[in-house]
C-alpha positions as CSV (number, residue, x, y, z in Angstrom):
1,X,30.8,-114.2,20.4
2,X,27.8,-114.9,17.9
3,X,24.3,-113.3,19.4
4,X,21.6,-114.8,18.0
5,X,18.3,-112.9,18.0
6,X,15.0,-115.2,17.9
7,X,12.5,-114.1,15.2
8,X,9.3,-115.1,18.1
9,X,8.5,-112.1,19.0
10,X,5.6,-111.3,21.6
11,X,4.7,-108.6,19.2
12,X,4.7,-110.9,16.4
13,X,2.4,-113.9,18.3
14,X,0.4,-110.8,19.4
15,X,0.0,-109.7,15.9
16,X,-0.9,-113.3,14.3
17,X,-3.0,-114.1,17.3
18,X,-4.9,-111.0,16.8
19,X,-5.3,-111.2,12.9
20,X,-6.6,-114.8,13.4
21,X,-9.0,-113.8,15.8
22,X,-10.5,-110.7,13.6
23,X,-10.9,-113.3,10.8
24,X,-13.2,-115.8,12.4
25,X,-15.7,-114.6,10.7
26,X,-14.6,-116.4,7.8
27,X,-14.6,-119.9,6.6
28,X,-10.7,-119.3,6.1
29,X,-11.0,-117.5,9.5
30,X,-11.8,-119.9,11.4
31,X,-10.1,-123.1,10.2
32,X,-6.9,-120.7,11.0
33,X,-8.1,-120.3,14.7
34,X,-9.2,-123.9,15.3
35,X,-5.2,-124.5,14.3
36,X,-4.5,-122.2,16.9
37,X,-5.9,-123.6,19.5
38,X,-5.2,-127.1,18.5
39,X,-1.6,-125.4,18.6
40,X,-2.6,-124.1,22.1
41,X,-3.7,-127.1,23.6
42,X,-0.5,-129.0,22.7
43,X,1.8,-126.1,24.2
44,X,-0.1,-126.0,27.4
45,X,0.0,-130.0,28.0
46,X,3.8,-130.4,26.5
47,X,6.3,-131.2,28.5
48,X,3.8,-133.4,31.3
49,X,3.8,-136.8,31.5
50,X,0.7,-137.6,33.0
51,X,-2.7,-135.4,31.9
52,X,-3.3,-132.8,34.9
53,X,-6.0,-133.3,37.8
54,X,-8.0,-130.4,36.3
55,X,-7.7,-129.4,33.0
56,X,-6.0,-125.8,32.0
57,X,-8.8,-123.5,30.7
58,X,-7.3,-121.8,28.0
59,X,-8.0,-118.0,26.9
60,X,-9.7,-119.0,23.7
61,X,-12.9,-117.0,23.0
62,X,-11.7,-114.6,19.6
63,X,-14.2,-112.2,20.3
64,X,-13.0,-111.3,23.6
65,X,-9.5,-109.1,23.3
66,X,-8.7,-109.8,26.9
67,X,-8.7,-113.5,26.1
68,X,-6.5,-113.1,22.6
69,X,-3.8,-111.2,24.5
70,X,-3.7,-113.8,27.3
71,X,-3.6,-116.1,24.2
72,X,-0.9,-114.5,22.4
73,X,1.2,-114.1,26.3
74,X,0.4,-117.5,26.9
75,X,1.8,-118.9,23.4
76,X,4.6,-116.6,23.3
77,X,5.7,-117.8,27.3
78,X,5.7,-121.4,25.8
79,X,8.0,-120.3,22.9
80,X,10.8,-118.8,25.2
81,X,10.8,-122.1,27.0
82,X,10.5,-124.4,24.2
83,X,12.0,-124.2,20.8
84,X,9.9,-127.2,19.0
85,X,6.8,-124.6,19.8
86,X,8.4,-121.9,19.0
87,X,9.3,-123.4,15.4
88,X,5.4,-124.7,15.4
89,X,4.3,-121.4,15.7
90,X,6.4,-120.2,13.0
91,X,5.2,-122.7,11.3
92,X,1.9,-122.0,11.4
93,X,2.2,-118.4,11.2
94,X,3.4,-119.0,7.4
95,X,0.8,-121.5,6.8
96,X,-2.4,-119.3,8.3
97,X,-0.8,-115.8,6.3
98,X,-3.0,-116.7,3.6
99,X,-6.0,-117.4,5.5
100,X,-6.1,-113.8,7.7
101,X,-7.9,-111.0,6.3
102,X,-8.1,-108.4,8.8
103,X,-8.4,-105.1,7.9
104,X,-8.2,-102.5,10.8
105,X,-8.6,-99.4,8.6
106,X,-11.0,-96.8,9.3
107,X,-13.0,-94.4,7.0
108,X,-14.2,-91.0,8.1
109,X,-16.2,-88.5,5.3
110,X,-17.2,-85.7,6.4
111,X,-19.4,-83.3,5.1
112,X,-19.0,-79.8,6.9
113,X,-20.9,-76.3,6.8
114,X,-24.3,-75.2,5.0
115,X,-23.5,-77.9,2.4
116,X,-26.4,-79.2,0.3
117,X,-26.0,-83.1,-0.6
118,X,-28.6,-84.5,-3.1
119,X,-27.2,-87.9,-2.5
120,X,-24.2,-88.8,-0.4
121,X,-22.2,-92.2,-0.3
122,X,-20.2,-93.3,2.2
123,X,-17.4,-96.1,2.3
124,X,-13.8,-97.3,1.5
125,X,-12.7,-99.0,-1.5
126,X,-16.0,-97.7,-3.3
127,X,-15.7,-98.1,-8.2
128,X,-17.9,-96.0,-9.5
129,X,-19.1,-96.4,-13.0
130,X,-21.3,-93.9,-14.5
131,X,-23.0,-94.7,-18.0
């Protein structure tokens, strides 16, 4: 008996869905979530055959984390079901890589004690260059 294992993953939606949203703040970023929710959109009204009385509202707001899990739930629900989205979302998972820059990495410096700092500079990924 062959078990096939399907590569959508709620974790994996969760993970795209989530870098998309961080990277709105981006040109890049944002073309990537307006393909999302164009993607969205699709999922929600596929499979009806007449547009609904009320329309859905979807969870759609990047800043909101509540609203990019629901997201990520709701796209990930619509994969199970249906394999043409779940191939779309593959799809565009590969196509909006390039596009998603988040970076969720923290920096903490810390200077302790009776120290004495004549000048002190903070950050991540800092080149210094001294002539």
């Amino acid at each position: 008996m062959a078990v096939t294992v399907d590569p959508v993953s709620l974790s994996a939606i969760t993970t795209a869905v989530t870098a998309a949203a961080g990277s709105v703040g981006t040109e890049a970023g944002r073309q990537v979530w307006g393909s999302l929710a164009d993607l969205a959109r699709r999922a929600v009204g596929r499979g009806r055959g007449e547009p609904a009385a009320e329309p859905v509202a979807l969870p759609l707001d990047p800043a909101d984390g509540e609203q990019v899990r629901a997201l990520a739930a709701l796209l990930f629900a619509g994969a199970l079901r249906d394999p043409d989205l779940a191939e779309e979302l593959r799809s565009w998972e590969a196509g909006a890589r390039p596009g998603l820059t988040v970076d969720n990495s923290r920096v903490t410096n810390t200077v302790l004690g009776q120290a004495r700092v004549g000048r002190l500079i903070q950050g991540r990924d800092v080149t210094w260059t001294s002539d």
